[in-house]
TORLO-364750 format. One line per 4 residues: their letters; for each residue x, y, z of N, C-alpha, C, O, CB. Coordinates in steps of 0.2 Angstrom, whole numbers. Glycine has a CB too. Layout:
<atoms>
A = X/Y/Z/X/Y/Z/X/Y/Z/X/Y/Z/X/Y/Z ~ ...
</atoms>
This chain:
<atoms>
XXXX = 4/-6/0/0/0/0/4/6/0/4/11/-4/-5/0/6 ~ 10/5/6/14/13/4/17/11/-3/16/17/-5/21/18/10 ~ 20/9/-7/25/6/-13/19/13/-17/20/18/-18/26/-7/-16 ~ 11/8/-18/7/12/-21/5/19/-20/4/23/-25/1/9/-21
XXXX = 6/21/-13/6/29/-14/9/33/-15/8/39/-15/4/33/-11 ~ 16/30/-14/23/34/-15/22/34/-25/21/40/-27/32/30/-11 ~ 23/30/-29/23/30/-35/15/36/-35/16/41/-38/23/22/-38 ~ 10/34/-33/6/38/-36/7/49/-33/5/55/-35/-3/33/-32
XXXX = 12/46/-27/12/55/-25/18/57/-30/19/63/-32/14/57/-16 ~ 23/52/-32/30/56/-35/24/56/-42/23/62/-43/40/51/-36 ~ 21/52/-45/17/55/-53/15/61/-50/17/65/-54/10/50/-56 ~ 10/64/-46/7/68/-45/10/76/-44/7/81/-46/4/67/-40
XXXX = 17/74/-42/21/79/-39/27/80/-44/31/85/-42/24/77/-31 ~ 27/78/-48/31/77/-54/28/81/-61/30/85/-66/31/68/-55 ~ 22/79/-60/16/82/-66/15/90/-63/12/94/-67/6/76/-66 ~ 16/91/-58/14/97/-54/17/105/-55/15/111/-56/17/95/-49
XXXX = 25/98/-55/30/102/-54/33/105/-61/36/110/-62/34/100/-50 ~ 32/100/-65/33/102/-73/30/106/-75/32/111/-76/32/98/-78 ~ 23/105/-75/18/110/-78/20/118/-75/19/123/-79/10/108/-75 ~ 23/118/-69/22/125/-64/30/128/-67/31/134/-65/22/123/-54
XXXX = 35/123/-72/41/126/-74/41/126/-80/46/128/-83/47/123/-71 ~ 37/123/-82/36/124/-91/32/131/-92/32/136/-97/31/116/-96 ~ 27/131/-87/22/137/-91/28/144/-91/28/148/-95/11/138/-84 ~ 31/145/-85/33/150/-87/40/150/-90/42/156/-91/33/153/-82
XXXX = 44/145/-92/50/145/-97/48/146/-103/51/147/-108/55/139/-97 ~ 40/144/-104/38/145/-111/37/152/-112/41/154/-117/33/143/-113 ~ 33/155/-109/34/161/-110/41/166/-109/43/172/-111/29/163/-107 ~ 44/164/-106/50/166/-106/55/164/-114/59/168/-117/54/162/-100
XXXX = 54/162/-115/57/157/-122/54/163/-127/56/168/-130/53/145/-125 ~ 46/160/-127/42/165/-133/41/172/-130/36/175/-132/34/160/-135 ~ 45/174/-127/47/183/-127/45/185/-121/49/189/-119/43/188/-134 ~ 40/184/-118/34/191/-115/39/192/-107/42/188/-104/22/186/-112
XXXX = 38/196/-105/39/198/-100/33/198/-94/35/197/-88/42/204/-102 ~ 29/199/-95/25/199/-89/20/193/-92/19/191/-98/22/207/-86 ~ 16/189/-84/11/186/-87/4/189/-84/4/194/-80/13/179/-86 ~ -2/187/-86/-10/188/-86/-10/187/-79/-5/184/-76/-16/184/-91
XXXX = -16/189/-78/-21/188/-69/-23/180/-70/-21/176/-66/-33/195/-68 ~ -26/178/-74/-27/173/-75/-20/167/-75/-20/162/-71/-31/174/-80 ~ -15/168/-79/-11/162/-78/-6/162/-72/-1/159/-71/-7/161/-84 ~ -8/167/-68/-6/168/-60/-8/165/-58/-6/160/-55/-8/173/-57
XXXX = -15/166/-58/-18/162/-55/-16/153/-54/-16/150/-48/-23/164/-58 ~ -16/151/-61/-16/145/-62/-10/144/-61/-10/138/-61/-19/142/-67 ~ -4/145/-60/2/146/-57/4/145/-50/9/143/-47/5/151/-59 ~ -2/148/-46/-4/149/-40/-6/142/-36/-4/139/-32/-8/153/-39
XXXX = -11/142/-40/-14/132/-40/-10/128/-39/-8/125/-34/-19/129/-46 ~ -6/127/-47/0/122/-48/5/120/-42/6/115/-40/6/125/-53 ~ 7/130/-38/12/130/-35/9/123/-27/11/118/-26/14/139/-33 ~ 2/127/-25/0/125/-20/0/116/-21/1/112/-16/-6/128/-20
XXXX = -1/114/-26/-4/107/-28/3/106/-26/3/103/-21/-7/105/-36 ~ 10/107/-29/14/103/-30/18/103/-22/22/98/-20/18/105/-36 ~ 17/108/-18/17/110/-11/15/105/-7/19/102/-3/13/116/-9 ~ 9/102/-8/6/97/-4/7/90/-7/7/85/-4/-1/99/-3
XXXX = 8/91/-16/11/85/-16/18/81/-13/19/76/-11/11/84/-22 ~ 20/86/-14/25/84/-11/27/81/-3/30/76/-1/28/88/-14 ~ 23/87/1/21/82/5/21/76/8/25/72/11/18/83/5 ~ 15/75/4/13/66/2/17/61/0/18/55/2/8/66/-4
XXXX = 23/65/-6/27/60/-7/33/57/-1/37/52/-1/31/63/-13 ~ 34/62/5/38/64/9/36/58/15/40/56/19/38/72/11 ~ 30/58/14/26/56/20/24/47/15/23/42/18/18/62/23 ~ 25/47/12/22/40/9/32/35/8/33/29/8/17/43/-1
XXXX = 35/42/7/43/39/6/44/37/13/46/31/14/48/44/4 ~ 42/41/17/42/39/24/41/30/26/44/25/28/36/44/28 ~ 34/30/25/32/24/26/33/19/23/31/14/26/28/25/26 ~ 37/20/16/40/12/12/46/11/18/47/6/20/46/12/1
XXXX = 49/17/20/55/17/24/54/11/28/56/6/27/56/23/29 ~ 49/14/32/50/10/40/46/6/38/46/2/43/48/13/47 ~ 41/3/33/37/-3/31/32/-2/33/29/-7/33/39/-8/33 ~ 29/1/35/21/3/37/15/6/31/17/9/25/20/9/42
XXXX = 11/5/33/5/8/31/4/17/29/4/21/34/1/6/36 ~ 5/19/25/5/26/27/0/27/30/-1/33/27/5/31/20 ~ -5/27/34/-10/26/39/-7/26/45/-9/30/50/-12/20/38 ~ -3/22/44/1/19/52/6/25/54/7/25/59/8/10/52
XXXX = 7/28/50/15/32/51/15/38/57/12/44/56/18/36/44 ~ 18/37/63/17/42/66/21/49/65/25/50/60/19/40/72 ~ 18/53/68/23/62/67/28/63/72/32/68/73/18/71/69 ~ 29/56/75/36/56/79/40/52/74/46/55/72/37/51/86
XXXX = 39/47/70/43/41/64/45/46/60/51/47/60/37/35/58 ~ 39/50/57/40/56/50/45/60/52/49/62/48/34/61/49 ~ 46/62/58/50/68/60/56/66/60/60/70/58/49/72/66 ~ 58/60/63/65/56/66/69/56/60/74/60/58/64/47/68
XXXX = 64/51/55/68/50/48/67/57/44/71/56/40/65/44/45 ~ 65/61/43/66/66/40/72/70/43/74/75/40/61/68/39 ~ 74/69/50/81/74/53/85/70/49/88/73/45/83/74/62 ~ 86/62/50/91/59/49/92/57/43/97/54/43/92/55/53
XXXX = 88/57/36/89/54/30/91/64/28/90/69/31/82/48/25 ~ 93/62/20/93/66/18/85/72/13/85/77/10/97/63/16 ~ 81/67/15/75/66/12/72/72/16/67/74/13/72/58/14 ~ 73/77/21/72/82/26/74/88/22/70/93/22/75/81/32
XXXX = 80/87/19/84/92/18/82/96/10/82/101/8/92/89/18 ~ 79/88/8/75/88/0/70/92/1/69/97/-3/73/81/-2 ~ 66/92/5/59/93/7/61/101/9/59/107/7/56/88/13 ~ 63/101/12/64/110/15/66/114/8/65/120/8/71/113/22
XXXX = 68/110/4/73/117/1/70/117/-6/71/122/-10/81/117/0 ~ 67/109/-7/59/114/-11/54/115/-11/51/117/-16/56/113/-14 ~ 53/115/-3/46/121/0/51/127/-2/50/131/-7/43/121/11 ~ 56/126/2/59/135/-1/56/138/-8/52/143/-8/68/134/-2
XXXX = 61/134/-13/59/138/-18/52/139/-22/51/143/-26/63/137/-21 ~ 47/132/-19/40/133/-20/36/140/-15/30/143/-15/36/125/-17 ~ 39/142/-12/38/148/-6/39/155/-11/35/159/-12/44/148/2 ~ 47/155/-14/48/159/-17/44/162/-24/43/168/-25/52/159/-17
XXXX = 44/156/-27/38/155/-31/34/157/-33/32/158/-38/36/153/-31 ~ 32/158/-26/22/162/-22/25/167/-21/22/171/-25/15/159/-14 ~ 32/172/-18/29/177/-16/32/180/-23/32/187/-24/30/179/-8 ~ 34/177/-28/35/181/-35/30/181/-39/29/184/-44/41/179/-39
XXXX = 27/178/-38/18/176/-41/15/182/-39/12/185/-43/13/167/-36 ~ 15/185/-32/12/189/-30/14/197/-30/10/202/-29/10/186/-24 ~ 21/198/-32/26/206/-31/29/205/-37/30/211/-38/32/206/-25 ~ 32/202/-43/34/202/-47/34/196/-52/40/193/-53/38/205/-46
XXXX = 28/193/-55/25/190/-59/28/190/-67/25/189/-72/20/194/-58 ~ 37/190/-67/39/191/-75/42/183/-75/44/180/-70/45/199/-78 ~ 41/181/-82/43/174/-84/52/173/-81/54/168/-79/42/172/-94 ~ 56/177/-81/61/176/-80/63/172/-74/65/166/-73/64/181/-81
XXXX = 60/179/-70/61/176/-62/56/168/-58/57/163/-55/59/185/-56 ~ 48/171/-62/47/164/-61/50/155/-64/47/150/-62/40/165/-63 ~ 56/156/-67/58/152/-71/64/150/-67/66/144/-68/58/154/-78 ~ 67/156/-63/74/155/-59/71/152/-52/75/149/-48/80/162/-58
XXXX = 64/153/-49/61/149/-43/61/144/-46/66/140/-44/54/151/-40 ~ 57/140/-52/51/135/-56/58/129/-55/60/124/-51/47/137/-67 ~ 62/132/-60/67/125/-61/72/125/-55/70/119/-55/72/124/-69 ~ 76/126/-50/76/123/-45/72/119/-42/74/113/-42/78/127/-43
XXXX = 66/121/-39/59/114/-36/58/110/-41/55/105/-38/51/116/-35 ~ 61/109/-47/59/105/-54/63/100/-53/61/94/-53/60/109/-61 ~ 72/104/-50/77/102/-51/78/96/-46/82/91/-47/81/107/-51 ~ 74/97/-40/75/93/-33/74/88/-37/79/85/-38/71/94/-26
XXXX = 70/85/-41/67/79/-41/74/75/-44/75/69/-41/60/78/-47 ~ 79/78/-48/85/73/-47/87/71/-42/91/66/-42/90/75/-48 ~ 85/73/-37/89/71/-30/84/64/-25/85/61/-20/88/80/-26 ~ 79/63/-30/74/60/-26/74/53/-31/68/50/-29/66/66/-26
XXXX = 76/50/-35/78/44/-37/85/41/-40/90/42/-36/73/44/-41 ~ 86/39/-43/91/36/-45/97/40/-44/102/39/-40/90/35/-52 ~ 95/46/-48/101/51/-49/106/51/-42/112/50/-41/98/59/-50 ~ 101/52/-37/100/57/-30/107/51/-25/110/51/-20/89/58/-26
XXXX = 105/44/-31/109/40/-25/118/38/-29/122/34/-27/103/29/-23 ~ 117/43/-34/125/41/-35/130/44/-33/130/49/-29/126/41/-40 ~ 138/42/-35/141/44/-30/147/49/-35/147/49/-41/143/38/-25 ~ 151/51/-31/157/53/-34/154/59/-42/150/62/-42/161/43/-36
XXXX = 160/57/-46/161/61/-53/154/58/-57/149/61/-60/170/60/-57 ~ 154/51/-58/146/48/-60/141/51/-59/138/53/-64/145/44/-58 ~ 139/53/-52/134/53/-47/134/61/-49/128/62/-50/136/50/-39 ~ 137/65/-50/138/74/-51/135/73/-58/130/76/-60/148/79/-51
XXXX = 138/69/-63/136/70/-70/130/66/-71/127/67/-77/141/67/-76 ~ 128/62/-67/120/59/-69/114/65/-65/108/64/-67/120/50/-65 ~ 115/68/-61/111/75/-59/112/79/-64/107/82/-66/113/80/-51 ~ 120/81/-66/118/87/-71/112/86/-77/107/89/-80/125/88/-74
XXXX = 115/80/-78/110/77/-86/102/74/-86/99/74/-91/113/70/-89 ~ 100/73/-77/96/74/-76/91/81/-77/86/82/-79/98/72/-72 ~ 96/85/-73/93/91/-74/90/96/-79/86/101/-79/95/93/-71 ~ 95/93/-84/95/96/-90/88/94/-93/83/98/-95/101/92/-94
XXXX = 88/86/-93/81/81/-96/76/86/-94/72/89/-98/80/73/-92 ~ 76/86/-86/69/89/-82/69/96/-86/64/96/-90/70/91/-73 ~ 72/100/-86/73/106/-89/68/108/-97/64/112/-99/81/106/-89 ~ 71/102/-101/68/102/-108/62/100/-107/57/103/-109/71/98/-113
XXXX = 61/93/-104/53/91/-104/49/98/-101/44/100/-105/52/83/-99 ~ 51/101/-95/46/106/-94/44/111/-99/39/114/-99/47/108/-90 ~ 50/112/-103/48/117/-108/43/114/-115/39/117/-118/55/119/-111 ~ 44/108/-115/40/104/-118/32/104/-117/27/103/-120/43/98/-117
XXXX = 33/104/-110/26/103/-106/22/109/-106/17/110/-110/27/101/-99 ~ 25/115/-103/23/121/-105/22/122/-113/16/122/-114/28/126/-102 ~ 25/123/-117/22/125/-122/14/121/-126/9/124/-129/28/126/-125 ~ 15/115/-123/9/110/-124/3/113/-123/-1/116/-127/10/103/-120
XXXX = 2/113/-115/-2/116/-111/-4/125/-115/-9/128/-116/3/117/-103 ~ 4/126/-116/-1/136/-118/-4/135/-123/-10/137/-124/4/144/-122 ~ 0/130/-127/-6/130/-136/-13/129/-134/-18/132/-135/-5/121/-143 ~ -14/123/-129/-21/121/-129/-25/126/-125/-31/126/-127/-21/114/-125
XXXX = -24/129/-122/-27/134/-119/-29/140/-125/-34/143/-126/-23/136/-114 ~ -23/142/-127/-24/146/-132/-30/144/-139/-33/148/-143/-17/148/-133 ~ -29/139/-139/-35/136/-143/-41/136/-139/-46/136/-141/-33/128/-147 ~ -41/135/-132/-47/135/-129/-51/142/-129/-56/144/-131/-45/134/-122
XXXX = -45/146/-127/-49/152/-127/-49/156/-133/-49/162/-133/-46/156/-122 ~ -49/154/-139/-50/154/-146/-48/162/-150/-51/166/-153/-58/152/-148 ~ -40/162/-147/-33/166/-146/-34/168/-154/-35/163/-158/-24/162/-142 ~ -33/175/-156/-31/177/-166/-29/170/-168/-26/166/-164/-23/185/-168
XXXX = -29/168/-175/-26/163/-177/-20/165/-180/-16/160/-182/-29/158/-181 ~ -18/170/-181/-11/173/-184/-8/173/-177/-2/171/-178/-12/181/-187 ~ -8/176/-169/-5/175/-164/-2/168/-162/3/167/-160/-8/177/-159 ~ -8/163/-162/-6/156/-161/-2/154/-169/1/148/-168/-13/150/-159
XXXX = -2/156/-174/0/151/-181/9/157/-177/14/156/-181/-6/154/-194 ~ 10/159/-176/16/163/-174/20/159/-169/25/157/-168/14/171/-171 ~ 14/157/-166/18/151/-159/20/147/-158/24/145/-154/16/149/-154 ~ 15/145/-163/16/137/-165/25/137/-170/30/135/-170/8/133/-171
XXXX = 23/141/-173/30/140/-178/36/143/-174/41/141/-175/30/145/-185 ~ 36/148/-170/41/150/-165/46/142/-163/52/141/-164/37/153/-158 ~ 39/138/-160/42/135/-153/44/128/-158/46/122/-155/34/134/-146 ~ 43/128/-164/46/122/-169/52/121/-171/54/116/-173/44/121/-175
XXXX = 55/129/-169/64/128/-171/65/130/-162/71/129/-161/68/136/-179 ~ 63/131/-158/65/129/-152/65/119/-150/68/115/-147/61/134/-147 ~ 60/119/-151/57/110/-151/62/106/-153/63/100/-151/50/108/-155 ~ 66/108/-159/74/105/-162/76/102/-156/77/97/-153/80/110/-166
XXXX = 79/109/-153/83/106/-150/83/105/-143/88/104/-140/87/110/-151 ~ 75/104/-139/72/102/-135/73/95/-134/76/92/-130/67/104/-135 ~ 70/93/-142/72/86/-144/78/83/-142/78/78/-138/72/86/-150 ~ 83/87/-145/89/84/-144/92/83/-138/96/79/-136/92/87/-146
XXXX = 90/88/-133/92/88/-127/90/82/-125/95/79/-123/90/94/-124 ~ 84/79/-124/79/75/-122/83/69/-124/84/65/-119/71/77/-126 ~ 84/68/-130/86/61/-132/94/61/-129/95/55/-126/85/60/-141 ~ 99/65/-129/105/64/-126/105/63/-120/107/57/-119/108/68/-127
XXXX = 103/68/-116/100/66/-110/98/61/-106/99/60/-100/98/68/-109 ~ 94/57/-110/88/54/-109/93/45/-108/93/40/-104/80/56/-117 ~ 98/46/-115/102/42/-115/109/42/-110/112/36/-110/102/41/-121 ~ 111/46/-108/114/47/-101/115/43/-96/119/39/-93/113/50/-98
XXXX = 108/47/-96/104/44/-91/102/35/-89/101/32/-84/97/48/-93 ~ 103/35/-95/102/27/-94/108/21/-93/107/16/-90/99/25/-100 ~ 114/24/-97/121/22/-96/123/21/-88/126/16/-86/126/28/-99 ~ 122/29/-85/124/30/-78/118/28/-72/120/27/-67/126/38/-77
XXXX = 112/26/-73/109/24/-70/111/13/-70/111/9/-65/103/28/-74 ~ 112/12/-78/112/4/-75/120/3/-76/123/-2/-78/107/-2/-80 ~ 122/9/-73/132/7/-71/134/2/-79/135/-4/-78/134/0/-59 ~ 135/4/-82/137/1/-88/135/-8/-89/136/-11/-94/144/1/-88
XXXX = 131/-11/-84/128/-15/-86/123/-17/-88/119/-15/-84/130/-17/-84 ~ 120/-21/-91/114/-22/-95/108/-24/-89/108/-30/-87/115/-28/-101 ~ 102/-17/-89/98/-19/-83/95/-26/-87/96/-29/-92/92/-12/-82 ~ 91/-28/-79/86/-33/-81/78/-32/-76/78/-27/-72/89/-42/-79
XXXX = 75/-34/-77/69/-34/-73/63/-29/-78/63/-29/-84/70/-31/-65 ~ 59/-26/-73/54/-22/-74/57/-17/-80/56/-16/-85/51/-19/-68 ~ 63/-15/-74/66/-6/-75/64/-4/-83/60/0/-86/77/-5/-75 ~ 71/-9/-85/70/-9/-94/66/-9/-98/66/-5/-103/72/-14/-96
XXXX = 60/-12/-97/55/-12/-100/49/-6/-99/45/-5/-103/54/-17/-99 ~ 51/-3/-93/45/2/-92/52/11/-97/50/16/-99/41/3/-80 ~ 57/8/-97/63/13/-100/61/11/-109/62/16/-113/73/11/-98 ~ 59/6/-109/55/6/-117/51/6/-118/50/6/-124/55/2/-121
XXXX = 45/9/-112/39/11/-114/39/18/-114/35/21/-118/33/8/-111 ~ 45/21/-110/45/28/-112/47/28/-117/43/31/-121/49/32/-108 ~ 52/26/-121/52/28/-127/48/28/-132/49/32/-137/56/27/-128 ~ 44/24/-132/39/21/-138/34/29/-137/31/32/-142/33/11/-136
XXXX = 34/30/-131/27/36/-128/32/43/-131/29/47/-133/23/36/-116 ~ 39/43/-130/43/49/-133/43/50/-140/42/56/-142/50/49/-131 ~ 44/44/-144/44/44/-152/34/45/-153/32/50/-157/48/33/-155 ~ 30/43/-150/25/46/-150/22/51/-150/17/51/-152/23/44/-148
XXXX = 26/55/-148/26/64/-144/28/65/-151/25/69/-154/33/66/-136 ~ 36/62/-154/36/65/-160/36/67/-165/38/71/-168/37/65/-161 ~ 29/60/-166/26/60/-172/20/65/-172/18/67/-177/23/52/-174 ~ 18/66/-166/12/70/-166/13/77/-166/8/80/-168/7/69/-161
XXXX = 19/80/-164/25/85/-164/25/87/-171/24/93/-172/32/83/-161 ~ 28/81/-175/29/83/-183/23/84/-188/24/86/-194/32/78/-186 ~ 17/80/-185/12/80/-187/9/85/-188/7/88/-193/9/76/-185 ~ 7/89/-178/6/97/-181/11/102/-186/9/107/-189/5/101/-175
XXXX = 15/100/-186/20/106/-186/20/106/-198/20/111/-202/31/103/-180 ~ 18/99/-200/17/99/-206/10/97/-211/10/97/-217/20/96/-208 ~ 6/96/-204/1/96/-207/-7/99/-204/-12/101/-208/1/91/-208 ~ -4/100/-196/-11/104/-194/-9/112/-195/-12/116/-199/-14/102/-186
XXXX = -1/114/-191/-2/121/-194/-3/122/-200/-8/126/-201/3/125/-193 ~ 1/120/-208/-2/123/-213/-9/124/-215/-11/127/-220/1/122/-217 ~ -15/118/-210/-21/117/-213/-26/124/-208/-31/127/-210/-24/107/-212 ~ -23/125/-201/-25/130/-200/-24/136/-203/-28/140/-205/-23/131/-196
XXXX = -16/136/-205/-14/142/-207/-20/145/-215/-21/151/-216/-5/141/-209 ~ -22/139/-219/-27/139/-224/-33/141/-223/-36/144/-228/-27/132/-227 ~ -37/141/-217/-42/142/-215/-46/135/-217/-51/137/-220/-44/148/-216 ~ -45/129/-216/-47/123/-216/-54/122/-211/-54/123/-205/-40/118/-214
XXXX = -58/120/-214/-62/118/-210/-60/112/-205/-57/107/-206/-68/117/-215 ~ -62/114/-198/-61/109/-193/-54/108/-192/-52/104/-189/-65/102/-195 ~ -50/112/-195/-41/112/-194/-43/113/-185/-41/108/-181/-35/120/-199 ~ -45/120/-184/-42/119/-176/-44/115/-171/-40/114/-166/-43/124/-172
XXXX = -50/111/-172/-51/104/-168/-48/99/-169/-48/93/-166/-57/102/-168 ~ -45/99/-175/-42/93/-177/-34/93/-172/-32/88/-169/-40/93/-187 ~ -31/100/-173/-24/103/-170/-26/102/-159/-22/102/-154/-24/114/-173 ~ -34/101/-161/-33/103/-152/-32/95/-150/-27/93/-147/-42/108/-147
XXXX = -38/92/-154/-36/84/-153/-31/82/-153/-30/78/-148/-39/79/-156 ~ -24/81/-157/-17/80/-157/-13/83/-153/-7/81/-153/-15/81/-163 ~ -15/89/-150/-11/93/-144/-12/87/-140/-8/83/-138/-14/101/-142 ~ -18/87/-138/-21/83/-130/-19/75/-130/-19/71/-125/-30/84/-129
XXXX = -19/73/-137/-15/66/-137/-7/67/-133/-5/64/-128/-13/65/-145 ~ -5/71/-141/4/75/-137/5/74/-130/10/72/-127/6/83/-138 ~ 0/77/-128/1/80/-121/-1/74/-114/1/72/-109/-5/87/-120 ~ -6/71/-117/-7/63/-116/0/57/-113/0/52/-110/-10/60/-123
XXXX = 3/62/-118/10/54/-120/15/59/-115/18/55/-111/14/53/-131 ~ 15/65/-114/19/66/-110/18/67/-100/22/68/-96/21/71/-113 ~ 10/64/-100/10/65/-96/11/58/-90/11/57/-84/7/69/-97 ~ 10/52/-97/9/46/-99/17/44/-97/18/39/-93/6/45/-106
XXXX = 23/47/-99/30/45/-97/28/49/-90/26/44/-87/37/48/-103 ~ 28/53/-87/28/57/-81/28/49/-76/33/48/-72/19/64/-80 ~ 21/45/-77/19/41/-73/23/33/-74/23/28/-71/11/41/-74 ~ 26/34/-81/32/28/-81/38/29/-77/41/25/-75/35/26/-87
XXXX = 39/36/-77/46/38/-73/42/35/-66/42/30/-64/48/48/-72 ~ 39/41/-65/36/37/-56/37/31/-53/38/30/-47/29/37/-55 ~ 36/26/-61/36/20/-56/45/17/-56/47/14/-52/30/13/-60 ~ 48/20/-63/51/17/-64/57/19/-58/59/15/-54/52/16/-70
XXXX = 57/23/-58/60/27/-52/61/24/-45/64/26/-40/55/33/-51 ~ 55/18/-46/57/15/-36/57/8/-39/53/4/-37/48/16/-28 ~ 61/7/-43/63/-2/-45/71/-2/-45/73/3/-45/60/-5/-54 ~ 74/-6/-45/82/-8/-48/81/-9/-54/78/-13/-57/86/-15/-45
XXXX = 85/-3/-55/88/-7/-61/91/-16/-66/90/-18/-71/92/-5/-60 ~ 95/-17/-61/96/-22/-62/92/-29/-58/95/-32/-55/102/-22/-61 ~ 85/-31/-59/81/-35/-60/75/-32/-53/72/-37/-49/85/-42/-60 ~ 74/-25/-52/67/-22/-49/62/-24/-50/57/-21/-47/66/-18/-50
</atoms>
């Protein structure tokens, strides 16, 4: 039972925390300096959500610890082990920068600075699986490349998220045909980042030898759901923008369904990390 709510709080707190660091590197990427009342708002929500997810994950990590029930776990257990692991240290210092977060949310609201709080809290999550337990010069270069990964997917994720909204709220189609094409010669090299990384990551995770068990296989269902991401990525980019750009009947519902796919698949790897994240590598 806790194995199940720690995987279900790191998906939660993961999906949280992306969304809350992509929405504003996108706008940061795609120019604007300040953001609306409204995506404050929903920046504000995120921040809270991922605040308390994380929590949850702290408290559910707790309890695989000592083998209980997350039910069972006392606020003497929680407190002990959170002085003495490192898992305490994690936790404070991405409440920290989820604190800062809000009060830049609330006094100065520009994509930059919300993006120098966002990815730091984004960033802890290297620290909270695989990465977090290596050691030495390995252990330094599997966080960096980590962080990198995190870094792009959120940009990935934010910009997902703005299209769909911006199709929601049925934004000029000359502002969104501008965005979309903007963020297609940034998405190159998002890509790239994503796939280098992504393959790093996987070297220094199973220490040069060939995983076995679960791990592997849920690391090939991320990829099948990433190559998925890219077909539907290329798909808009050559065939729904120019059918918008035409004024195509039914082009923008066609563009919104293939966004929410896209966005499907990325949120779909969010919840393979989660799991894969609390297995061995070498036969978990």
């Amino acid at each position: 039972m806790a194995l199940g709510s720690l995987v279900l709080a790191r998906l939660v707190s993961y999906a949280l925390l992306l969304a809350m660091a992509g929405l504003p590197f996108y706008a940061l990427v795609h120019g604007r300096r300040v953001l609306s009342a409204p995506e404050r708002m929903s920046l504000a929500i995120l921040m809270v959500g991922a605040l308390g997810a994380s929590l949850w994950w702290a408290v559910a990590d707790v309890a695989e610890m000592a083998g209980l029930p997350v039910g069972d776990l006392d606020q003497e257990t929680f407190s002990a082990v959170l002085g003495a692991t490192p898992l305490g240290a994690l936790l404070a210092a991405r409440a920290a920068m989820l604190a800062a977060f809000g009060a830049l949310l609330a006094l100065a609201p520009m994509p930059l600075l919300l993006t120098m709080a966002a990815l730091p809290a984004l960033a802890s999550v290297a620290w909270a699986g695989h990465a977090g337990a290596g050691e030495g010069a390995p252990g330094l270069l599997l966080r960096a490349s980590d962080i990198l990964h995190l870094a792009a997917a959120s940009l990935w994720t934010g910009a997902l998220l703005a299209f769909l909204s911006a199709i929601r709220r049925q934004r000029q189609r000359a502002d969104l045909l501008r965005s979309l094409s903007d963020f297609a010669r940034v998405g190159t090299a998002v890509v790239a980042t994503l796939f280098v990384t992504g393959l790093l990551n996987i070297w220094f995770i199973s220490a040069r030898q060939w995983p076995s068990g679960r791990w592997p296989l849920l690391i090939a269902l991320k990829f099948v759901l990433f190559l998925a991401m890219l077909g539907f990525a290329a798909h808009n980019r050559w065939r729904m923008v120019p059918a918008l750009a035409e004024g195509r009947p039914g082009a923008a519902l066609h563009l919104r369904r293939s966004l929410v796919l896209e966005t499907a698949c990325a949120f779909a790897i969010v919840a393979v990390v989660a799991l894969a994240g609390q297995l061995d590598p070498h036969g978990g």
